[in-house]
C-alpha positions as CSV (number, residue, x, y, z in Angstrom):
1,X,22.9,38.3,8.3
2,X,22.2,39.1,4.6
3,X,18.8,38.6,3.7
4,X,19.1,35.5,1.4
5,X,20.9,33.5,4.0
6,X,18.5,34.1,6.5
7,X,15.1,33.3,4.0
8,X,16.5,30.4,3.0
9,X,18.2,29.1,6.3
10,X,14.5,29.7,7.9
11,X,12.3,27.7,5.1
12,X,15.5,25.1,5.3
13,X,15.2,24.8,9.2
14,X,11.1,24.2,8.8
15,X,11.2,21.1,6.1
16,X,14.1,20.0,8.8
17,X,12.2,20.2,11.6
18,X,14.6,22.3,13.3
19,X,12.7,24.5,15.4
20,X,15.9,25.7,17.0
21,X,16.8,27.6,13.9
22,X,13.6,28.6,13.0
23,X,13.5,30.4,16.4
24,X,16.8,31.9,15.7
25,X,16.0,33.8,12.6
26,X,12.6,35.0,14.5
27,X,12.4,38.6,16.2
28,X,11.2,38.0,19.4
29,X,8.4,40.8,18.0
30,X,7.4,38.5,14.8
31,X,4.1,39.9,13.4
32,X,2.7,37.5,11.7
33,X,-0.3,37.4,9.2
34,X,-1.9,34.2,7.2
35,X,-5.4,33.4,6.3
36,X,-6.0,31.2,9.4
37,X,-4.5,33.1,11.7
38,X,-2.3,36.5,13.6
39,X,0.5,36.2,15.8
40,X,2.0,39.4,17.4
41,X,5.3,37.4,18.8
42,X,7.7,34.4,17.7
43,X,7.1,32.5,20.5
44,X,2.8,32.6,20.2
45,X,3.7,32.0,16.3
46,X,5.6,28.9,17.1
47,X,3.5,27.3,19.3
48,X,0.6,27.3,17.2
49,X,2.3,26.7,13.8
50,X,5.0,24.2,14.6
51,X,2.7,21.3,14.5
52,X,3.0,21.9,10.6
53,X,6.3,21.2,10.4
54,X,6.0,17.5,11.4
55,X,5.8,15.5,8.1
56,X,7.7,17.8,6.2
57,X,10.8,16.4,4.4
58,X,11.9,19.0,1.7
59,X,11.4,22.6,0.8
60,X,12.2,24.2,-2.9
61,X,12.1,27.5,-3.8
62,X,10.2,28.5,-7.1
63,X,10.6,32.4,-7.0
64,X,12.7,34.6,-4.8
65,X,12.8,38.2,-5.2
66,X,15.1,39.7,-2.7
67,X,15.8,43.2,-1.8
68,X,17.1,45.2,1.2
69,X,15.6,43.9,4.7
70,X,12.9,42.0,2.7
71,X,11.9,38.9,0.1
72,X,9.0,37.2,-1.5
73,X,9.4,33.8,-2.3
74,X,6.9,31.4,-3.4
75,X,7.6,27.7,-1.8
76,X,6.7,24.2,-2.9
77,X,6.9,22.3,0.1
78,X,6.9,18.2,0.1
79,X,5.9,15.9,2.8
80,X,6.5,12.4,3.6
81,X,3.3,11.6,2.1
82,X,4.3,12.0,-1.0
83,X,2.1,15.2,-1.1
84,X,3.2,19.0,-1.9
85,X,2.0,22.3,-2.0
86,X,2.9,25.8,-2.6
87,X,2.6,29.2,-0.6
88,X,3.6,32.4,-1.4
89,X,5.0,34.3,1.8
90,X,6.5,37.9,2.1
91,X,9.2,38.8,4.8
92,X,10.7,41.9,6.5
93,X,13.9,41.3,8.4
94,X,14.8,43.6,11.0
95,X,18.5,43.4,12.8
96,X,19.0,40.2,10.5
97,X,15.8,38.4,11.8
98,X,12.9,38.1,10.3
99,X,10.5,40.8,12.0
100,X,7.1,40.0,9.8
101,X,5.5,37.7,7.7
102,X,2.3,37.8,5.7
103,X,1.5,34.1,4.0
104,X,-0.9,33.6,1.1
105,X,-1.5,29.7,1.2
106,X,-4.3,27.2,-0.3
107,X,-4.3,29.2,-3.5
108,X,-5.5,27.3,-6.4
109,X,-3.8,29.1,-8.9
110,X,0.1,28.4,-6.8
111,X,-0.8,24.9,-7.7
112,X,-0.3,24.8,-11.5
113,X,3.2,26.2,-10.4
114,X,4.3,23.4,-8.8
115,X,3.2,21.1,-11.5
C-alpha cells in the first residue's frame, strides 16, 4: 500500500472510530513513542490509546510531507465538543503498515496553526 493511502486511511479510521482499520494499517511490532507514553506492539498501543478515539468526529490534515516508507503530517483533530487540537506525528511504514510512530502533542505553538 503506498504510503499516502495508508497515513491517511489510518488518521481517517481514528476520527471514525474504526478500530478495525486502525489495527489493519498497524505492524503487529508498532513502536510507538509520545510524551505520555511507549508501546512496543499494536495491540498494547491500542488498548491504552483507543479510549481517545471516542468523541472524535473529524480529522484534517494541515501538512503532509511524504516520502518512501515514511510521512510527517501535522493533524487538527475535532471532537464532538466542539473542541480541536493539533499534533504533529512522524511514521515509518514497513510491508505497507505502519511499523513506528513518534507523536509530539500539547504543543502550544501547533495551536496558532489550527487557528
Amino acid at each position: 500500500m503506498e504510503v499516502v493511502t495508508a497515513v491517511r486511511r489510518y488518521y481517517e479510521a481514528w476520527a471514525a472510530q474504526d478500530r478495525g482499520t486502525v489495527r489493519e494499517l498497524l505492524h503487529d511490532d508498532l513502536m510507538f513513542a509520545s510524551p505520555q507514553d511507549r508501546f512496543a506492539s499494536a495491540d498494547t498501543f491500542l488498548a491504552a490509546c483507543w479510549a481517545y478515539a471516542e468523541g472524535l468526529t473529524q480529522v484534517r490534515f494541515i501538512e503532509e510531507v511524504h516520502a518512501v516508507g515514511r510521512a510527517f503530517v501535522i493533524l487538527e483533530w475535532h471532537n464532538e465538543d466542539g473542541t480541536a487540537f493539533a499534533t504533529a506525528e512522524y511514521l515509518e511504514l514497513r510491508e505497507g503498515r505502519i511499523k513506528r510512530i513518534l507523536v509530539v502533542n500539547n504543543d502550544p505553538a501547533l495551536t496558532s496553526l489550527v487557528a
